[in-house]
Backbone atoms as SQL, in Angstrom:
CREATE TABLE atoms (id INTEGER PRIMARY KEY, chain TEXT, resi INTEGER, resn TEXT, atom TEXT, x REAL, y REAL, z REAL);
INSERT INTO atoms VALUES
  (1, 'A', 1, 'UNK', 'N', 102.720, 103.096, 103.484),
  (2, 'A', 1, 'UNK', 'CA', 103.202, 104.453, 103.459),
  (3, 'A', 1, 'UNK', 'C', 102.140, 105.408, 103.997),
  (4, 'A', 2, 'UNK', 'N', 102.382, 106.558, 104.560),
  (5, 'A', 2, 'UNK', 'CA', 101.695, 107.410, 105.140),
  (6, 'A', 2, 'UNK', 'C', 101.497, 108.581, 104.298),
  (7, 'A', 3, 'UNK', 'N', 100.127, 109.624, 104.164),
  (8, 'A', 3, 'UNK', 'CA', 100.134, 110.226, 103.543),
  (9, 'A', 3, 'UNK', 'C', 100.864, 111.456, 103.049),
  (10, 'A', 4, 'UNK', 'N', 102.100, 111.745, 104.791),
  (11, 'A', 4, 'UNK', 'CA', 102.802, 112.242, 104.615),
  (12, 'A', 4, 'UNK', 'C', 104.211, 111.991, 103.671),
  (13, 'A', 5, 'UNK', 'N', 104.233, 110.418, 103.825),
  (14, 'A', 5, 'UNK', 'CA', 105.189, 110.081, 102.721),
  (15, 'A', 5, 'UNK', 'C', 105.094, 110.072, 101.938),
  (16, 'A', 6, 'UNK', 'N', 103.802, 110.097, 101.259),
  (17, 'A', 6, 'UNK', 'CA', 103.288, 110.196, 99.473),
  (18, 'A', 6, 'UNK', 'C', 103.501, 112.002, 99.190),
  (19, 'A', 7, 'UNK', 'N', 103.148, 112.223, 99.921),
  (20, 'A', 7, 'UNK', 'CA', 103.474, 113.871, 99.679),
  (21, 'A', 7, 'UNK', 'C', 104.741, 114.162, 99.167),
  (22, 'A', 8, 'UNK', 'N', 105.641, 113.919, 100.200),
  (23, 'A', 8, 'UNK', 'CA', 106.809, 114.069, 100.049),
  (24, 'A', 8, 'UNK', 'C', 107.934, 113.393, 98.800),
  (25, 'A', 9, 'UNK', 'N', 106.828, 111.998, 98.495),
  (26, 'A', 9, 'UNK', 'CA', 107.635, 111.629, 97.803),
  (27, 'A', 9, 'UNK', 'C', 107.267, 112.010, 95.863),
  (28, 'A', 10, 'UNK', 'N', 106.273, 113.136, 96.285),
  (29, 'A', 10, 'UNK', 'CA', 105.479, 113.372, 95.104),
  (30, 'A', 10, 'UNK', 'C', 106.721, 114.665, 94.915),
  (31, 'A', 11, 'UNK', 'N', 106.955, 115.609, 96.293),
  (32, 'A', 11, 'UNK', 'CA', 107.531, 116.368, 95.497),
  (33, 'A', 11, 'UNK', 'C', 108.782, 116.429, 95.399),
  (34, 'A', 12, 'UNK', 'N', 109.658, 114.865, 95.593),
  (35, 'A', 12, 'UNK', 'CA', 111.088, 115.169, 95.850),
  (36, 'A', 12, 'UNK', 'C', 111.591, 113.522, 94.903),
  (37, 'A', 13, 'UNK', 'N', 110.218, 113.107, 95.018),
  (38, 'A', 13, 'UNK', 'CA', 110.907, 111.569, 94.837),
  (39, 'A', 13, 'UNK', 'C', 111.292, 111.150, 93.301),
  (40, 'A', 14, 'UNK', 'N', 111.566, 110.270, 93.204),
  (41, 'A', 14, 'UNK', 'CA', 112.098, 109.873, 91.205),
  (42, 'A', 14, 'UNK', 'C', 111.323, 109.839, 90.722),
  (43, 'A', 15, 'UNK', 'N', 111.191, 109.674, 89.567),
  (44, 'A', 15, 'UNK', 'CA', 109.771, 110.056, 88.471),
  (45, 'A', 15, 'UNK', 'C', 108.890, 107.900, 88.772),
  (46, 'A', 16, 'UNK', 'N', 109.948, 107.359, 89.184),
  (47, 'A', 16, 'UNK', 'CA', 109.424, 106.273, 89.421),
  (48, 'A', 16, 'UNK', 'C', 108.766, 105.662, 90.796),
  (49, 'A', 17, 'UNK', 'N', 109.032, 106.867, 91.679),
  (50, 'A', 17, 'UNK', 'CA', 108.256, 106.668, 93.022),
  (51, 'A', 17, 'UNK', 'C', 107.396, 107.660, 92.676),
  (52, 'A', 18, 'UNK', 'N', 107.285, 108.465, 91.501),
  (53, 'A', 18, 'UNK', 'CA', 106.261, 109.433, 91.795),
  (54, 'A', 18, 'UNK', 'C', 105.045, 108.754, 90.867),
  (55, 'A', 19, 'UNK', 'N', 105.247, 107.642, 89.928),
  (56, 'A', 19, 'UNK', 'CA', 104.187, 106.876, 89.296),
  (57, 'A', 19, 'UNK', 'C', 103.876, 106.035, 90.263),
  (58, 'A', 20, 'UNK', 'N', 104.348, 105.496, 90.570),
  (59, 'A', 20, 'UNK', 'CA', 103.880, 104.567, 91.446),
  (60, 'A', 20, 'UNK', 'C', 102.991, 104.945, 92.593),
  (61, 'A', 21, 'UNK', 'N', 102.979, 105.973, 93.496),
  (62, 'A', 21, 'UNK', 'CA', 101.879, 107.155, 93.898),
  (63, 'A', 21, 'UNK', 'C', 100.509, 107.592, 93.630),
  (64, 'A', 22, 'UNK', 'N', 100.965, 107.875, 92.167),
  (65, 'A', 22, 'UNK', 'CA', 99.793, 108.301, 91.249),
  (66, 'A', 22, 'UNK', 'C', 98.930, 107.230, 90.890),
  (67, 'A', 23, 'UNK', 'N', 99.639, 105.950, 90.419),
  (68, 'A', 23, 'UNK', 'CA', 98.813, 104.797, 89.976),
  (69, 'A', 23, 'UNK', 'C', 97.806, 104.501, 91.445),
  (70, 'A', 24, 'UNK', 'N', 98.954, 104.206, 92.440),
  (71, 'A', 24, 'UNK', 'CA', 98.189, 103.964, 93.555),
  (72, 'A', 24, 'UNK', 'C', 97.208, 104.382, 94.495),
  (73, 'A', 25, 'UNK', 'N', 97.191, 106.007, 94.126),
  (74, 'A', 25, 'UNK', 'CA', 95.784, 107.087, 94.278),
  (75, 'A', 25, 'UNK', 'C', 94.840, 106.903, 93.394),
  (76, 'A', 26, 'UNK', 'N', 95.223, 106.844, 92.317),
  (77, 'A', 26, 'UNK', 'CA', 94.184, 106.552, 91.529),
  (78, 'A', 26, 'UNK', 'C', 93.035, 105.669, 91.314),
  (79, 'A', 27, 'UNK', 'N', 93.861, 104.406, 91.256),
  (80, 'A', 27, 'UNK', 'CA', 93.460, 102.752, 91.731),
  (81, 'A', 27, 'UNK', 'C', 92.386, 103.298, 92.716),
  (82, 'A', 28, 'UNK', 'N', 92.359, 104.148, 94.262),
  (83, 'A', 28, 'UNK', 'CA', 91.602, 104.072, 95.340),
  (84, 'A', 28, 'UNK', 'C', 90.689, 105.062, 95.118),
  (85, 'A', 29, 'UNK', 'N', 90.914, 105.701, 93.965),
  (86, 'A', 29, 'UNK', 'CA', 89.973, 107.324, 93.873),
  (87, 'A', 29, 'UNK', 'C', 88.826, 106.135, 92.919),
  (88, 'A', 30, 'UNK', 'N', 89.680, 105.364, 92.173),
  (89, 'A', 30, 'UNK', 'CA', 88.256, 104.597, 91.075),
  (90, 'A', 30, 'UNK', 'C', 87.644, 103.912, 92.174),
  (91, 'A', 31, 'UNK', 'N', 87.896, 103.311, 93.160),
  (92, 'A', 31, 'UNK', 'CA', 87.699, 102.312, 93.627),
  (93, 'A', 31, 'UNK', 'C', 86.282, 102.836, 94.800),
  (94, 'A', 32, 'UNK', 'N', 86.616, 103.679, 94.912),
  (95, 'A', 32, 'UNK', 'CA', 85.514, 105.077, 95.753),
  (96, 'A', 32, 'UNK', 'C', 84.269, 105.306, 94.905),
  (97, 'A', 33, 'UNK', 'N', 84.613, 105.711, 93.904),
  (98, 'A', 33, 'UNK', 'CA', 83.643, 106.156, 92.587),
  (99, 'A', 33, 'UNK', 'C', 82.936, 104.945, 92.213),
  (100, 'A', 34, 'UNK', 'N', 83.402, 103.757, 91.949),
  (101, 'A', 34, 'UNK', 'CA', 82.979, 102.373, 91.703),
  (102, 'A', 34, 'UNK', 'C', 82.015, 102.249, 92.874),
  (103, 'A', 35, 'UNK', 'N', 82.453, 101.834, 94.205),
  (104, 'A', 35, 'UNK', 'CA', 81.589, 102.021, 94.933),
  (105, 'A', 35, 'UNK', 'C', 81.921, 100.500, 95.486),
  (106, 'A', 36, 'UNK', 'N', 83.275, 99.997, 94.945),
  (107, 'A', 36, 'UNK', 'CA', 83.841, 98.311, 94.947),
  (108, 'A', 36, 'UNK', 'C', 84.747, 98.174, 96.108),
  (109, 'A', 37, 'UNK', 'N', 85.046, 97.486, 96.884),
  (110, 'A', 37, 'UNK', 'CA', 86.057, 97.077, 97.645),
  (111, 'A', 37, 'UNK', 'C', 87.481, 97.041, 97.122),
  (112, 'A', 38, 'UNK', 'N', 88.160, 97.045, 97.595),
  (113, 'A', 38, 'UNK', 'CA', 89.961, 97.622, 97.291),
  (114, 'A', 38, 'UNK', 'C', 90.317, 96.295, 96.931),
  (115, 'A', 39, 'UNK', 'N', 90.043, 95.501, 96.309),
  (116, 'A', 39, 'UNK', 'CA', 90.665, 94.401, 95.354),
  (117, 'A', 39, 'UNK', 'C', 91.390, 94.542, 94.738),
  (118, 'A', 40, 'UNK', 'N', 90.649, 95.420, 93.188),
  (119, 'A', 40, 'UNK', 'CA', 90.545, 94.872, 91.951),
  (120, 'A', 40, 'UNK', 'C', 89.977, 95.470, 91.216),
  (121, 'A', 41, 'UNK', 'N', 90.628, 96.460, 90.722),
  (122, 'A', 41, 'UNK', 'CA', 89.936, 97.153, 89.363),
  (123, 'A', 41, 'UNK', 'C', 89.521, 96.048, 88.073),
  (124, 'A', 42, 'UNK', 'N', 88.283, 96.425, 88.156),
  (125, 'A', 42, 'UNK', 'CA', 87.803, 95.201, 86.947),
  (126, 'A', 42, 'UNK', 'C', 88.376, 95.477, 85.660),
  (127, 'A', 43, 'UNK', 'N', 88.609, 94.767, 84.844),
  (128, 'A', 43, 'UNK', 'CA', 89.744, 94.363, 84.078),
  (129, 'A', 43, 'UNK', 'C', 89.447, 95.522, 82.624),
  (130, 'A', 44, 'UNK', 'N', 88.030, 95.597, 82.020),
  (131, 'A', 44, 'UNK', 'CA', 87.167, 96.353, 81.558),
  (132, 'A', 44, 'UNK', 'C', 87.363, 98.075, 81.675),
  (133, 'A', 45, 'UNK', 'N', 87.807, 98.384, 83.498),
  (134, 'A', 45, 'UNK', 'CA', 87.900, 99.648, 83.138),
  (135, 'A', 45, 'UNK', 'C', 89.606, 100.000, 83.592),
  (136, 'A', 46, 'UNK', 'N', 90.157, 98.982, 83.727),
  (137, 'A', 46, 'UNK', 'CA', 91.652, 99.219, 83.598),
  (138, 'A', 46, 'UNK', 'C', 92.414, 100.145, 82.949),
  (139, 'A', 47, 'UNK', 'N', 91.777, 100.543, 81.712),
  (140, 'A', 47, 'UNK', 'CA', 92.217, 101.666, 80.959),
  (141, 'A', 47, 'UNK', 'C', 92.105, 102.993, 81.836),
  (142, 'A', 48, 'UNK', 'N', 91.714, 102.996, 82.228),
  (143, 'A', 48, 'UNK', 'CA', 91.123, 104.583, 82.944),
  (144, 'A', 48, 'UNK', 'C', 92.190, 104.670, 83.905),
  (145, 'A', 49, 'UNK', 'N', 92.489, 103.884, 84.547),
  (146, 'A', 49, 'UNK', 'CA', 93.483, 103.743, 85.636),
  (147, 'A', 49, 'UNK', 'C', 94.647, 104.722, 85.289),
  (148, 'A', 50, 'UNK', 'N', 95.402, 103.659, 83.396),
  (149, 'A', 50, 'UNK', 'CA', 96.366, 104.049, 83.327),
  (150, 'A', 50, 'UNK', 'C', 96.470, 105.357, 82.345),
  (151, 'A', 51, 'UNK', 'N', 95.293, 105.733, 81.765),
  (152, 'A', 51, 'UNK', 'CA', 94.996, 107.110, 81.162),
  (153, 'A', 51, 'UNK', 'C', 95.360, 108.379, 82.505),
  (154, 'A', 52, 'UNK', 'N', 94.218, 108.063, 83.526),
  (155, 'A', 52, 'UNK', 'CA', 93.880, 109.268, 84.574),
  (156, 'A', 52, 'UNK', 'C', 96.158, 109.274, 85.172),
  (157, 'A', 53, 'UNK', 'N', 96.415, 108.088, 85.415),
  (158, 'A', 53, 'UNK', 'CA', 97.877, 108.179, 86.115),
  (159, 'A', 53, 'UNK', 'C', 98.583, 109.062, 85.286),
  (160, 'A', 54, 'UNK', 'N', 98.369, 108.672, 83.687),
  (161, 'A', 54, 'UNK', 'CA', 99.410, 109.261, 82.740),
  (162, 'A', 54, 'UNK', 'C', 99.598, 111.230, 82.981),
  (163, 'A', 55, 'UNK', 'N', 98.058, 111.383, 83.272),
  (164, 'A', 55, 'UNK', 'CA', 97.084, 112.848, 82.904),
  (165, 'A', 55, 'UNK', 'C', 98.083, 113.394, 84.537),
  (166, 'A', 56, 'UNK', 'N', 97.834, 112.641, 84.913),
  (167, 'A', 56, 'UNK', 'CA', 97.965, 112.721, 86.709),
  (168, 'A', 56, 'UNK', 'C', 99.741, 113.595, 86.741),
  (169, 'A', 57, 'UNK', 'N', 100.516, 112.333, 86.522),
  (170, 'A', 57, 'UNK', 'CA', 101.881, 112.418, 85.818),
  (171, 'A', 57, 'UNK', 'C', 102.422, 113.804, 85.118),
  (172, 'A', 58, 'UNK', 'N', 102.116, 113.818, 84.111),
  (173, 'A', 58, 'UNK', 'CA', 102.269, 114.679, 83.204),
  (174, 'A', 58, 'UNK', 'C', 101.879, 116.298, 83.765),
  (175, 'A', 59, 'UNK', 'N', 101.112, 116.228, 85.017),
  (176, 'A', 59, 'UNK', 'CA', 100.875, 117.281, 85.776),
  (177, 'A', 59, 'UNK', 'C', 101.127, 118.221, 87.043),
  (178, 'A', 60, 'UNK', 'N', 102.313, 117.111, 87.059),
  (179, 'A', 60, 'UNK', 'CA', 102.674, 117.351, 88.712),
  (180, 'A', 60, 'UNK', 'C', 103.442, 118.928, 88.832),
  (181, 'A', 61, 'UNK', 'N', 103.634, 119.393, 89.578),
  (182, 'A', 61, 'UNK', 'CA', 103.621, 120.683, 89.881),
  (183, 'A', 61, 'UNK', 'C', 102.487, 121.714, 89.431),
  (184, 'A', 62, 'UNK', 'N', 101.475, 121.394, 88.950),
  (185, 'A', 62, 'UNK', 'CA', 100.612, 121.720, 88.497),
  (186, 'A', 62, 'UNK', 'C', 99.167, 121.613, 89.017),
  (187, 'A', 63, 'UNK', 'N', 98.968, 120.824, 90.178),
  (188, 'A', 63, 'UNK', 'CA', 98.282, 120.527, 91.162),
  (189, 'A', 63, 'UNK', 'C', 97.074, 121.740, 91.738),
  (190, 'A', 64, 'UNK', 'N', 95.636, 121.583, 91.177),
  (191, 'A', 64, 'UNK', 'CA', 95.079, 122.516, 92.176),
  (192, 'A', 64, 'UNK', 'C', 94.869, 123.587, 90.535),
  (193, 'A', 65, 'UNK', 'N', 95.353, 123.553, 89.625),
  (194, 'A', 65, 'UNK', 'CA', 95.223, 124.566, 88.584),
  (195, 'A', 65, 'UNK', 'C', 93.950, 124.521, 87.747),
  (196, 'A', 66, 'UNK', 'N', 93.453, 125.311, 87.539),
  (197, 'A', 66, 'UNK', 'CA', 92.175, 125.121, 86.657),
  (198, 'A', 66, 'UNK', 'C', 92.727, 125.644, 85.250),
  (199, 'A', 67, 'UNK', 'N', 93.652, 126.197, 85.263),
  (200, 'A', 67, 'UNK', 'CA', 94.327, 126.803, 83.989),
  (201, 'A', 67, 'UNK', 'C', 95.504, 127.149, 84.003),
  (202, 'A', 68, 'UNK', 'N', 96.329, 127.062, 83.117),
  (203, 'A', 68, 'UNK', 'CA', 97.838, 127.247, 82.997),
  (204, 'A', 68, 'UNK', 'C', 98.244, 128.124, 81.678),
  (205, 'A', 69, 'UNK', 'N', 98.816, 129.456, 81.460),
  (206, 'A', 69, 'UNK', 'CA', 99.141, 130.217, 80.438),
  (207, 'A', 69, 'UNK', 'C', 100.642, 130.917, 80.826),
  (208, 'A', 70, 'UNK', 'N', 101.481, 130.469, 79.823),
  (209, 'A', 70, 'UNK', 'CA', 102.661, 131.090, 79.556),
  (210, 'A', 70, 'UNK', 'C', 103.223, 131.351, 78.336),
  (211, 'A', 71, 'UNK', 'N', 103.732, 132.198, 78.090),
  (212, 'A', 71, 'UNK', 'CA', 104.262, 132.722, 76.457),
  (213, 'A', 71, 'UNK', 'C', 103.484, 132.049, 75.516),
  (214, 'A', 72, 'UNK', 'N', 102.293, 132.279, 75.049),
  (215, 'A', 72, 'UNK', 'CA', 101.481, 132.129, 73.751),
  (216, 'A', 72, 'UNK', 'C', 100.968, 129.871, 74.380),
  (217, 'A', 73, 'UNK', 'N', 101.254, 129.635, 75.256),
  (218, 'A', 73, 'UNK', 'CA', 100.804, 128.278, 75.841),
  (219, 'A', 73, 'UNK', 'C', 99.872, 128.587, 77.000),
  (220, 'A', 74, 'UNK', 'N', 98.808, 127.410, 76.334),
  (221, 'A', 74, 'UNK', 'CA', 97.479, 127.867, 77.154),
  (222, 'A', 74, 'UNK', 'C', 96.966, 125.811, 77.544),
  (223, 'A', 75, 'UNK', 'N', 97.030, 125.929, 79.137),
  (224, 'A', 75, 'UNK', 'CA', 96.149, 124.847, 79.125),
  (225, 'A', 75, 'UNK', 'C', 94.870, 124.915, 80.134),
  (226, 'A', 76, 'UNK', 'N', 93.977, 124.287, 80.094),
  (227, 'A', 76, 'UNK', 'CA', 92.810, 124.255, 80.864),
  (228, 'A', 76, 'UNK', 'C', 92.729, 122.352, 81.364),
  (229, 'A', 77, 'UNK', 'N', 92.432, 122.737, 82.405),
  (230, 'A', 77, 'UNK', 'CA', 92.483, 121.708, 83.207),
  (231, 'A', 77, 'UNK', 'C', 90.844, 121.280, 83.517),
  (232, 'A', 78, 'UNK', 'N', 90.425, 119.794, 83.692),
  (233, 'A', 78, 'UNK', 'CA', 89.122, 119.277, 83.690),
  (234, 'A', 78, 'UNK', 'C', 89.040, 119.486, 85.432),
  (235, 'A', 79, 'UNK', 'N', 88.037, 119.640, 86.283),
  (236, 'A', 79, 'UNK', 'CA', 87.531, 119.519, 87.586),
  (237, 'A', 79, 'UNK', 'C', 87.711, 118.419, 87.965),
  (238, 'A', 80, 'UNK', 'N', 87.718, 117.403, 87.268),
  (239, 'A', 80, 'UNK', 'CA', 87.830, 115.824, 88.345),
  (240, 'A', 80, 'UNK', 'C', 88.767, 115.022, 86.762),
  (241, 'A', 81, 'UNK', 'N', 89.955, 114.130, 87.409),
  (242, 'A', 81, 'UNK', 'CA', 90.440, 113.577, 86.440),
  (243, 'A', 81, 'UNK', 'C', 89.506, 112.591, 85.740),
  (244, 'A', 82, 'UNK', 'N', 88.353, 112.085, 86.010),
  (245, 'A', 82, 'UNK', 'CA', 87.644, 110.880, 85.878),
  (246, 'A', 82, 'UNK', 'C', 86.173, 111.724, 85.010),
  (247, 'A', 83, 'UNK', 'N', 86.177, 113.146, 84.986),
  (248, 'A', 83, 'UNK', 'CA', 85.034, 113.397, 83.996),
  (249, 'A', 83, 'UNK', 'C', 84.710, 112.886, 82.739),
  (250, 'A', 84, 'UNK', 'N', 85.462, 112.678, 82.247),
  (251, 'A', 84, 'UNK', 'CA', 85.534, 112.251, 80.691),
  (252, 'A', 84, 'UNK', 'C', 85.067, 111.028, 81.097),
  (253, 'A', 85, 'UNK', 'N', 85.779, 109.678, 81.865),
  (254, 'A', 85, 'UNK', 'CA', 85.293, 108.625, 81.463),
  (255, 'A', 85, 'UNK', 'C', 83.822, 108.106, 82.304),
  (256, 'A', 86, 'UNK', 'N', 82.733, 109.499, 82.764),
  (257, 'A', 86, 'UNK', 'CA', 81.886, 109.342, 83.375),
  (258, 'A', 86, 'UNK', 'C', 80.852, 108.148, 83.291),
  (259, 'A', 87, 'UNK', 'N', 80.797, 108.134, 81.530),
  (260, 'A', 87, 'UNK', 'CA', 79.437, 107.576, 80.815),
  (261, 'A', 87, 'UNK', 'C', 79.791, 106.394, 80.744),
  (262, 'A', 88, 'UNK', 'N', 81.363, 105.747, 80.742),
  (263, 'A', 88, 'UNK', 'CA', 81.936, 104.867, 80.769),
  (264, 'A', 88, 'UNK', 'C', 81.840, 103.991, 82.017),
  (265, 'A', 89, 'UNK', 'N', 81.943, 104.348, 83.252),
  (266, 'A', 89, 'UNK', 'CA', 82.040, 104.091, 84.463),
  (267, 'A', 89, 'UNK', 'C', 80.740, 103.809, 84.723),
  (268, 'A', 90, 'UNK', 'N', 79.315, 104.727, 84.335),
  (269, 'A', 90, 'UNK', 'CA', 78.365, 103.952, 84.579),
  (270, 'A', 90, 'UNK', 'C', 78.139, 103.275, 83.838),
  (271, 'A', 91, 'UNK', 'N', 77.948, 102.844, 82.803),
  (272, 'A', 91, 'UNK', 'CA', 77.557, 101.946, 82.305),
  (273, 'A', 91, 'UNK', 'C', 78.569, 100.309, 82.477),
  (274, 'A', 92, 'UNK', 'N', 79.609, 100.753, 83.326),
  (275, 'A', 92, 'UNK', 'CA', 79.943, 99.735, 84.096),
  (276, 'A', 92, 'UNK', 'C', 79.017, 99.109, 85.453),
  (277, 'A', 93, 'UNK', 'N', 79.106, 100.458, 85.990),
  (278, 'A', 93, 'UNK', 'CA', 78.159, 100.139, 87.206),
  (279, 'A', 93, 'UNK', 'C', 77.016, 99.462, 86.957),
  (280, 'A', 94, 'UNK', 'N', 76.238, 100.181, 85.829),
  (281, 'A', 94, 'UNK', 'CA', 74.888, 99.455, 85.594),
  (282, 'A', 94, 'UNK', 'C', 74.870, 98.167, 85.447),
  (283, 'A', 95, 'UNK', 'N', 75.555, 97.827, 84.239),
  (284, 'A', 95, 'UNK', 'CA', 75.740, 96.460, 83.865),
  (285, 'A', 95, 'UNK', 'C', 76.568, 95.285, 85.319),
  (286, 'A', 96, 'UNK', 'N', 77.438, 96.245, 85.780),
  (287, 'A', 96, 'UNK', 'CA', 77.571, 95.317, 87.004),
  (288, 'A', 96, 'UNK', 'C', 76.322, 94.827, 88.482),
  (289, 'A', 97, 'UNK', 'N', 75.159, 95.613, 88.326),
  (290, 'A', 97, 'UNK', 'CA', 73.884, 96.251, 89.537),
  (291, 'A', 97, 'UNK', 'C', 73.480, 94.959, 88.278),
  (292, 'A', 98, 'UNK', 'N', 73.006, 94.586, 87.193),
  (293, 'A', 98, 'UNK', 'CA', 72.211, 94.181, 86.426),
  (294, 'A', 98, 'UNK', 'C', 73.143, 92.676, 87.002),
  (295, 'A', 99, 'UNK', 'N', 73.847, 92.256, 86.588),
  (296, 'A', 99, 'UNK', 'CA', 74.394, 90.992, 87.005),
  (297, 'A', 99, 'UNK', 'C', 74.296, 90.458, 88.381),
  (298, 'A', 100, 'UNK', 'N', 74.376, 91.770, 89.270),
  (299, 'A', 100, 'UNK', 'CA', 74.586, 90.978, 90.618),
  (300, 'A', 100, 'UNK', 'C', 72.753, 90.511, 90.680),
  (301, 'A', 101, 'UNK', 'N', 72.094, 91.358, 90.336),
  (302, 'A', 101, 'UNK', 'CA', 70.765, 91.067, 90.109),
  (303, 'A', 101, 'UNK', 'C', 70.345, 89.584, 89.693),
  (304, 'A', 102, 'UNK', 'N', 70.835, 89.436, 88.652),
  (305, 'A', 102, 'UNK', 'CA', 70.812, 87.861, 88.292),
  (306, 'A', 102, 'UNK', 'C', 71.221, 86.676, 89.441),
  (307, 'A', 103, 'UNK', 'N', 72.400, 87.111, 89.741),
  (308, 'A', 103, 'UNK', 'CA', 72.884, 85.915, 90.702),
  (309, 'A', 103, 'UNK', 'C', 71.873, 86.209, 91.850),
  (310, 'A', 104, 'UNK', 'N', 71.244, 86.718, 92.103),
  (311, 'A', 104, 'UNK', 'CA', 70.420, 86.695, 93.643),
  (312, 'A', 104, 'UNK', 'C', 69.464, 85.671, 93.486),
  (313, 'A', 105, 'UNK', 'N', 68.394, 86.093, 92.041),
  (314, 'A', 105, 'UNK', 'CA', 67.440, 85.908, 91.943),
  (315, 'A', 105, 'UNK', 'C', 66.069, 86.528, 92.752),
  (316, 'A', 106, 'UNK', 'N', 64.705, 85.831, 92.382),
  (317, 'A', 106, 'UNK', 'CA', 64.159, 86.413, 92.823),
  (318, 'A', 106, 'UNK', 'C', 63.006, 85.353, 93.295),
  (319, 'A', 107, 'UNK', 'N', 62.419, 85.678, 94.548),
  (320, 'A', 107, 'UNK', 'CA', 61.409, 84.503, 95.094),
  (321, 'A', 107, 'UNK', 'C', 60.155, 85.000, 95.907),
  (322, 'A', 108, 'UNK', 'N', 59.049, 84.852, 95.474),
  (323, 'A', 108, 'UNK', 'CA', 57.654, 84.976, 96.531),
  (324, 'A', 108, 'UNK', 'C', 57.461, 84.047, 97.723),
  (325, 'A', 109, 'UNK', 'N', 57.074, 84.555, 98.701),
  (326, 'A', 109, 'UNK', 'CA', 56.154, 84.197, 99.556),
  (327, 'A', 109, 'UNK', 'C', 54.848, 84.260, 99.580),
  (328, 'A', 110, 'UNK', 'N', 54.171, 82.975, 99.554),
  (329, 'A', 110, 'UNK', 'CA', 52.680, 83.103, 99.696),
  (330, 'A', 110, 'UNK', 'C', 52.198, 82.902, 101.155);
């Protein structure tokens, strides 16, 4: 699909082409941030996936808002969907930089 078709199908399409969108931006926005190849969200931070889609979801027409207030309803919106699970994500990364570390090993030349 083209990005013009995700657009379109964000603002016209069924609530089930419009998850399916969201999951699938998302998936590539972690996958950026990770810093991982388009596989495979590791299994560990899978949650985030389907938290950020839900947040994602639950927001549509709402796009671009830093805040939302109508009749005595007030919401505030975070800068990046993925702030919250920041501390989470690295300490994925780390622990993943620490493993690949292992499998290399390490060797002198004299």
């Amino acid at each position: 699909m083209s990005l013009t078709d995700d657009i379109k199908q964000l603002l016209s399409g069924t609530p089930e082409e419009r998850l399916d969108i969201i999951v699938r931006r998302t998936r590539e926005r972690l996958w950026v941030i990770l810093g991982i190849s388009q596989d495979y969200i590791p299994q560990e931070l899978e949650y985030i996936v389907m938290e950020v889609a839900l947040k994602r979801f639950n927001r549509i027409g709402q796009e671009g808002m830093q805040s939302y207030s109508q009749e005595g309803l007030s919401m505030t919106f975070a800068e990046s969907d993925f702030e919250e699970y920041a501390s989470e994500i690295e300490a994925w990364q780390k622990s993943n930089e620490e493993e690949s570390n292992k499998k290399i090993g390490r060797f002198r030349l004299y």
